[in-house]
C-alpha positions as CSV (number, residue, x, y, z in Angstrom):
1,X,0.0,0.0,0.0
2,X,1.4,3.5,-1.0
3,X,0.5,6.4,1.7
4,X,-0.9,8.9,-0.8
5,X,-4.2,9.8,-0.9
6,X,-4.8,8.1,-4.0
7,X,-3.4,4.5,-2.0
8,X,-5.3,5.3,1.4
9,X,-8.1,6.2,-0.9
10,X,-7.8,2.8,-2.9
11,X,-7.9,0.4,0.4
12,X,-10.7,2.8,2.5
13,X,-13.4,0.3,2.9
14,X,-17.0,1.5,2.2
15,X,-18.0,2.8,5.1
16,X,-15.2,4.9,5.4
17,X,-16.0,6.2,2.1
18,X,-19.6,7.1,3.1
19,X,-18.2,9.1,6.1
20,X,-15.4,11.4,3.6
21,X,-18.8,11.6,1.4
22,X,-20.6,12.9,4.2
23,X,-17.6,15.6,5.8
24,X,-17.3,16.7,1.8
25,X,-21.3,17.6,2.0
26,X,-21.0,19.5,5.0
27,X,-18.1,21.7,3.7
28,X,-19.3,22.1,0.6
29,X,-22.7,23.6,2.5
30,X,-20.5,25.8,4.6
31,X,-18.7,27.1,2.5
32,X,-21.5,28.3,0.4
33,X,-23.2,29.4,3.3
34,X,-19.8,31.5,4.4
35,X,-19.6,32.5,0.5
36,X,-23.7,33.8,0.8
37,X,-23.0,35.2,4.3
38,X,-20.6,37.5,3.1
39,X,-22.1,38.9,0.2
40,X,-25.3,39.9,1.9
41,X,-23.3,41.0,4.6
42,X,-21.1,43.2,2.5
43,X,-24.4,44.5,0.8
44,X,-26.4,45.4,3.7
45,X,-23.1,47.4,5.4
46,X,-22.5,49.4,2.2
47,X,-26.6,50.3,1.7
48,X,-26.9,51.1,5.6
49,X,-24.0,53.3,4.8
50,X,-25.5,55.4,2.1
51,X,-28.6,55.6,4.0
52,X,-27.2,56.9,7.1
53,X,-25.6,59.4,4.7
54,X,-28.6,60.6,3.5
55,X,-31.1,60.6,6.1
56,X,-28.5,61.8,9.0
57,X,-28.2,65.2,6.7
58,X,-32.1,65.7,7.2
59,X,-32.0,64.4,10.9
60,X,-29.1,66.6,11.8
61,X,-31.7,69.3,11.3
62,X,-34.0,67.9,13.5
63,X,-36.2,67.9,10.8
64,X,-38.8,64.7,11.5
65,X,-41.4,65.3,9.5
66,X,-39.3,65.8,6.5
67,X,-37.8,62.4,7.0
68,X,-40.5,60.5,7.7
69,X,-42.2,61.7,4.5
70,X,-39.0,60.7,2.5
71,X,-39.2,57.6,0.0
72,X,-35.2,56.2,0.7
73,X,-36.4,53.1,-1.7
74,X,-35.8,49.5,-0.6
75,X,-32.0,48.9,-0.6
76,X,-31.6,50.8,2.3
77,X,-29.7,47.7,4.4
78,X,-30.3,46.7,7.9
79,X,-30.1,50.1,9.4
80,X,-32.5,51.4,6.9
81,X,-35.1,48.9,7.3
82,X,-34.8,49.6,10.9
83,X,-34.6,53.7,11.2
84,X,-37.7,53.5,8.6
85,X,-39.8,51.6,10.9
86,X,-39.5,54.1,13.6
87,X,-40.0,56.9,10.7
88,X,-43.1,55.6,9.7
89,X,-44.2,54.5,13.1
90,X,-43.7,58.2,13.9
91,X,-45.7,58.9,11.2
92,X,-48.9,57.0,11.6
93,X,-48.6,58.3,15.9
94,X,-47.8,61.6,14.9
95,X,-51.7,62.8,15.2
96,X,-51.7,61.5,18.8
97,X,-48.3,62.5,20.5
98,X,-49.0,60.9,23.8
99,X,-48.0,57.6,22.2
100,X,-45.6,58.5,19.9
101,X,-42.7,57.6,21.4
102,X,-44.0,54.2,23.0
103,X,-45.5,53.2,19.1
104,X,-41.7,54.4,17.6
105,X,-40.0,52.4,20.3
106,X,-41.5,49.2,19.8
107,X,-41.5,49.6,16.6
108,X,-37.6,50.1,16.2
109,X,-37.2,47.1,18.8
110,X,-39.6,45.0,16.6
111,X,-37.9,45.4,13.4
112,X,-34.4,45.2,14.9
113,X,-35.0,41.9,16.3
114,X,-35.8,40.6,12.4
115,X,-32.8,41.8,11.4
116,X,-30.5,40.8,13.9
117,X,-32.2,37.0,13.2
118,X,-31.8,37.9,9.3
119,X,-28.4,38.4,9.2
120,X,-27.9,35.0,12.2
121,X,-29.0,33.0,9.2
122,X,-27.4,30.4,8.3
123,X,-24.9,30.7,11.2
124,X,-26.6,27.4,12.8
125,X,-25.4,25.9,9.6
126,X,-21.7,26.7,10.3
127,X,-22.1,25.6,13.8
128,X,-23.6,22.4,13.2
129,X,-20.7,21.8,10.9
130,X,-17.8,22.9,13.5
131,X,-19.3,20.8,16.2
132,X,-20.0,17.8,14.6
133,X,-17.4,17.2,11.6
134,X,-14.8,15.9,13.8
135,X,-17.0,13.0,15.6
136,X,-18.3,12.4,12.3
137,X,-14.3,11.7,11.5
138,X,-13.9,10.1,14.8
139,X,-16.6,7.7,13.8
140,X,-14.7,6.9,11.1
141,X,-11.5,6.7,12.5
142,X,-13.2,4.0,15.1
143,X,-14.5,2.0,11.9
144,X,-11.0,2.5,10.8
145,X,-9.5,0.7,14.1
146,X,-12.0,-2.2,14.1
147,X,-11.3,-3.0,11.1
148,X,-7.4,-3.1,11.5
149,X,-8.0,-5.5,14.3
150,X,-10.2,-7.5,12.1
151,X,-7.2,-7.5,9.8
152,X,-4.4,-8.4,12.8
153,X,-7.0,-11.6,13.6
154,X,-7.7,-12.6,10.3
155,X,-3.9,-12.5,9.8
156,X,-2.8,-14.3,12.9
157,X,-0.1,-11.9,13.3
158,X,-0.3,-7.7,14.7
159,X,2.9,-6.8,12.1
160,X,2.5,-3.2,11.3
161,X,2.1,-4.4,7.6
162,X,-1.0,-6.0,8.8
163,X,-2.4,-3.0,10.1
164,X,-1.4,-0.4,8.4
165,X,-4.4,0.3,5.9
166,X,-6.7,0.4,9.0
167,X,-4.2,2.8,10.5
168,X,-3.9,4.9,7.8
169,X,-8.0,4.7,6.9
170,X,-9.0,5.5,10.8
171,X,-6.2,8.8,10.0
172,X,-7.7,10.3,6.8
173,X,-11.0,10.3,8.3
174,X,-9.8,12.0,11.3
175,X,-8.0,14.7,9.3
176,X,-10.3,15.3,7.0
177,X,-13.0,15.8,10.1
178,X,-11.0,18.5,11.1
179,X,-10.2,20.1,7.6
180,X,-13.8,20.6,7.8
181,X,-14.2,21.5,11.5
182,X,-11.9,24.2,11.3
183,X,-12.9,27.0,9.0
184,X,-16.5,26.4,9.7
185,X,-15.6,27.5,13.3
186,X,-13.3,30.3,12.3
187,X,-15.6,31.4,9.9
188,X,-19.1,31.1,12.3
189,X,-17.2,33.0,15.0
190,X,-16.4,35.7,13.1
191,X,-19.4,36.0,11.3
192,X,-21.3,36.3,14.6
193,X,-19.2,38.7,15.8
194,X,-19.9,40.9,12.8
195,X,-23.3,40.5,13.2
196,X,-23.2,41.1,17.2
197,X,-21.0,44.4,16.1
198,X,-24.0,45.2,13.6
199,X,-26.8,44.7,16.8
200,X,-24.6,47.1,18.8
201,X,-24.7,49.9,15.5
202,X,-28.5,49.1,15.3
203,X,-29.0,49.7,19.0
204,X,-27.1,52.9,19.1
205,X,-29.1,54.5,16.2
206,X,-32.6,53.1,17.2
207,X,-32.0,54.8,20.8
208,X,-30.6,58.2,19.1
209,X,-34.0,58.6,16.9
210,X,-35.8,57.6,19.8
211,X,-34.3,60.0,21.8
212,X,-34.7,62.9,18.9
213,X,-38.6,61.5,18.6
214,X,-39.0,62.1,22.6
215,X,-37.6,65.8,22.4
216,X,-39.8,66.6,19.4
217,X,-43.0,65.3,21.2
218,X,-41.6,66.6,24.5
219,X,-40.8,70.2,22.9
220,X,-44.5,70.1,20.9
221,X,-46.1,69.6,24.6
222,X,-43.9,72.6,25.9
């Protein structure tokens, strides 16, 4: 037996077959999740961007009513979708200012929640995939072992010759469990820290409207 990947690959028996079948599926579904992830993560920063360009230049001002009545369209990313909630919320309440501020708040916490979930998606994918890969591996790496010993008996004799297919089957499934562990990990822990970092920006700007909603109401009773 040659110890090349093409040789370990030749004398891996079929269940260890089914197991490098199985890791390949679950990196080939994290790494299009990672690969989706990012694009719509890279999307939704550079449209919350240009929003907060544009509707902090009319906000600046104070100027409420003017914002609420503008049409910023639909790629607007998560802090768009979020800031327009309260905008809109603000100006279906405005009529009855007593519960203004309560109707924006809940409505800013309401629509922040969906997008903190929206941009978790796919994360539990990634997590699965990091937690189980390598005893999916292991499992194979047990197979792997029995089946050596089956060898050593069969043979009479535990000469590393013997052996050494089992050996060398239980290690690729090992490996390769943890090829596929790794980046799914690396890559699910810093996706959800970007998307923790992005709840954090969402919080800060939902509280700053509020808090400009509250003075205008509070100003209008004055």
């Amino acid at each position: 037996m040659q110890f090349t990947i093409a040789g370990i690959w030749e004398h891996t028996g079929l269940f260890a077959r089914c197991i490098i079948f199985a890791l390949g599926a679950m990196s080939i579904t994290s790494l299009v999740v990672i690969v989706e992830r990012m694009v719509v993560y890279r999307k939704s920063r550079s449209e919350s961007r240009s929003f907060a360009s544009r509707m902090g230049a009319i906000l600046a001002k104070d100027d409420l009513d003017t914002a609420a009545n503008t049409q910023s369209g639909k790629d607007v990313g998560h802090l768009g979708r979020v800031i327009n909630s309260g905008l809109t919320a603000y100006r279906v309440s405005s009529s009855n200012q007593d519960v203004a501020v309560e109707s924006v708040a809940r409505a800013l916490e309401r629509q922040a929640q969906r997008e903190v979930q929206s941009l978790k998606r796919g994360l539990g994918v990634l997590a699965t995939v990091g937690s189980t890969a390598p005893f999916v591996g292991l499992l194979g790496t047990t197979m792997g072992i029995v089946n050596a010993f089956q060898l050593m008996s069969a043979a009479g004799s535990g000469g590393l010759t013997t052996i050494s297919s089992g050996i060398a089957e239980a290690l690729i499934t090992t490996a390769f469990g943890l090829l596929v562990a790794i980046p799914a990990v690396m890559a699910y822990n810093f996706l959800q820290g970007w998307v923790d970092a992005r709840s954090v920006d969402i919080s800060e700007s939902s509280n700053e409207f509020l808090d400009m909603v509250a003075r205008r109401v509070g100003g209008s009773h004055s």
